[in-house]
Residue, then its C-alpha position, 0 to 999 in steps of 0.5 A: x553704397x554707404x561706404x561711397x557716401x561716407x567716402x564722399x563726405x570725408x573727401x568734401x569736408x577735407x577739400x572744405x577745410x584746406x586753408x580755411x574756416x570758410x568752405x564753399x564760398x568764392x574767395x575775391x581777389x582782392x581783399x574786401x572787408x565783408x568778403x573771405x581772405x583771398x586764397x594768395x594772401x593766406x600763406x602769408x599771413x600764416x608766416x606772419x602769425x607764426x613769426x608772430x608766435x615765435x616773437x611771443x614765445x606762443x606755447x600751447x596755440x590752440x588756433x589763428x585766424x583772419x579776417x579782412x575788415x577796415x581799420x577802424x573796425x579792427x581796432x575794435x576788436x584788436x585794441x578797444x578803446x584805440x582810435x584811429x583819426x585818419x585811415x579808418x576806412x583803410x582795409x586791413x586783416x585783423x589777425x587773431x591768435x589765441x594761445x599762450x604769449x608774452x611780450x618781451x619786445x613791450x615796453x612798461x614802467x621800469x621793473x615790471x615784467x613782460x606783458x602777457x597774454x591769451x589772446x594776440x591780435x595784429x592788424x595788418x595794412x592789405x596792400x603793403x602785409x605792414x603792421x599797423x597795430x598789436x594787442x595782447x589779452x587776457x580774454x578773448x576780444x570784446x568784439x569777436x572777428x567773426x562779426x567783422x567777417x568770414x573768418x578764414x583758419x590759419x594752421x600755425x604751430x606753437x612755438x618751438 
């Protein structure tokens, strides 16, 4: 009896887990800030994260997530400090990546070196995948992701 209990558990927390953070909860169809990323963009987004990685020479990614939220609220996370005019009630997924990074497509004063950082942060138009805006940190976001919405775990790998 306990060996089909345990049996039972691991298959639920696998089926859980498989793609996202968010288990048991119903996935929209739509992106809706407040709501978890919807199942169809998932695999996309994790090809824009590890283009991302690969375009930052990500070493040692410990983890990439999503969320889906508006534009303005993004901004606070992704880039504190930037506004946004117009478009702020624009949905977008906030993409969050914490690994190793460096930025040589950046551009800085002349002679200084390539930005880096610990924590990547993309926040993506939800009906076009286009990007709208990119940070790059030392330390993790002063407004987390998770308080912007369900935060659905990407599996990325480091770049090679």
């Amino acid at each position: 009896m306990r060996r089909i209990w345990l049996a039972c558990v691991i298959a639920v927390l696998a089926v859980s887990a498989c793609g996202s953070g968010v288990a048991n909860v119903a996935r929209p169809k739509v992106p809706t800030p407040g709501k978890p990323v919807p199942a169809a963009a998932i695999s996309r987004l994790t090809v824009m994260a590890e283009r991302a990685i690969a375009a930052n020479g990500g070493k040692s990614v410990a983890w990439a997530t999503a969320v889906v939220t508006t534009h303005a609220k993004a901004l606070t996370s992704a880039t504190p400090g930037d506004t946004e005019p117009a478009g702020g009630n624009t949905i977008v997924y906030l993409l969050t990546i914490k690994g190793q990074f460096v930025c040589h497509a950046c551009s800085g004063p002349p002679g200084s070196k390539a930005p880096t950082g610990t924590y990547l942060s993309m926040v993506l138009d939800a009906k076009t995948f286009s990007g709208t805006d990119f940070g790059l940190s030392p330390k993790e976001p002063a407004v987390s992701p998770s308080s912007l919405g369900p935060v659905t775990y990407l599996h990325v790998h480091s770049a090679k």
